[in-house]
N, C-alpha and C positions, 0 to 999 in steps of 0.2 A: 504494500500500500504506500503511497507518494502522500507526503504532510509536505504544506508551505509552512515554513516558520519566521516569521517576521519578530526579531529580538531588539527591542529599544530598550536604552540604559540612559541614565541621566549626564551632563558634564561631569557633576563630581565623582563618579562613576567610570568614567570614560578616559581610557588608556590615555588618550592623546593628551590629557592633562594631567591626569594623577600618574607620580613614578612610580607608586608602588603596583600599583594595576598594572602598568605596562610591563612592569617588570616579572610581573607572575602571566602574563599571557604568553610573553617571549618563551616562555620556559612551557607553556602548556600547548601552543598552538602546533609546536611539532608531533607533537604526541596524541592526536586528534585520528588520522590515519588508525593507525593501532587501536586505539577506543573504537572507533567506530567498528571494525574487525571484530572484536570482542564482542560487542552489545548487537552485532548482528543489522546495521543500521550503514547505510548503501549512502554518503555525500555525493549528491548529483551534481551541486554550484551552493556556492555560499559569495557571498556581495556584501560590500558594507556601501551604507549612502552619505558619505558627512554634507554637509554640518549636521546633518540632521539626528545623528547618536545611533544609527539606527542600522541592523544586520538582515540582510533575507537569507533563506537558506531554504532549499529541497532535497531532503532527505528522504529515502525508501527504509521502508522495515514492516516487518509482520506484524509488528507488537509496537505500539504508544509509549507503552514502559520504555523502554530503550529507548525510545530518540528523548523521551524525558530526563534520563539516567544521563546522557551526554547533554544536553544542553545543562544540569544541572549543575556540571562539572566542571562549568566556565569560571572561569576565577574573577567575575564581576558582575555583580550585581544587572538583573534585565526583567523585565518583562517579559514574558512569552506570550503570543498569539499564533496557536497549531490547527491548523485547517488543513482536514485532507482532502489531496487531490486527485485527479487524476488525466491522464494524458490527452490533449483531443489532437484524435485524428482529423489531419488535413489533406 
């Protein structure tokens, strides 16, 4: 099953400002790859939109739990809005 995930975070929240945020996603964004591997959970594309603080992402997986278990796992503070999708054909 295909979720849109649109991930908004506040400024003070937000890598581009706070060091210590940026400094813990440096260290977790590699690691993202293998997580998703693990939780069984397929990244299609992920996009960020500034200024607006704001992440899309399409992620595939069987199971809700898991793409929750990795968005969870972001090391800063967001909002999730998960809507599933699905492909149209053209």
């Amino acid at each position: 099953m295909l979720f849109h995930v649109t991930a908004r975070h506040s400024v003070d929240d937000c890598g581009m400002y706070n060091e210590e945020i940026r400094q813990a996603l440096q260290e977790f964004v590699p690691s993202i790859p293998n997580r998703c591997e693990e939780l069984g959970v397929k990244l299609h594309f992920a996009v960020m939109g500034h200024p607006d603080h704001v992440f899309y992402l399409l992620v595939e997986s069987n199971d809700l739990t898991a793409v929750c278990a990795l968005l969870s796992a972001v090391p800063m503070k967001q909002e999730f809005d998960i809507k599933p999708v699905r492909l149209l054909e053209l």
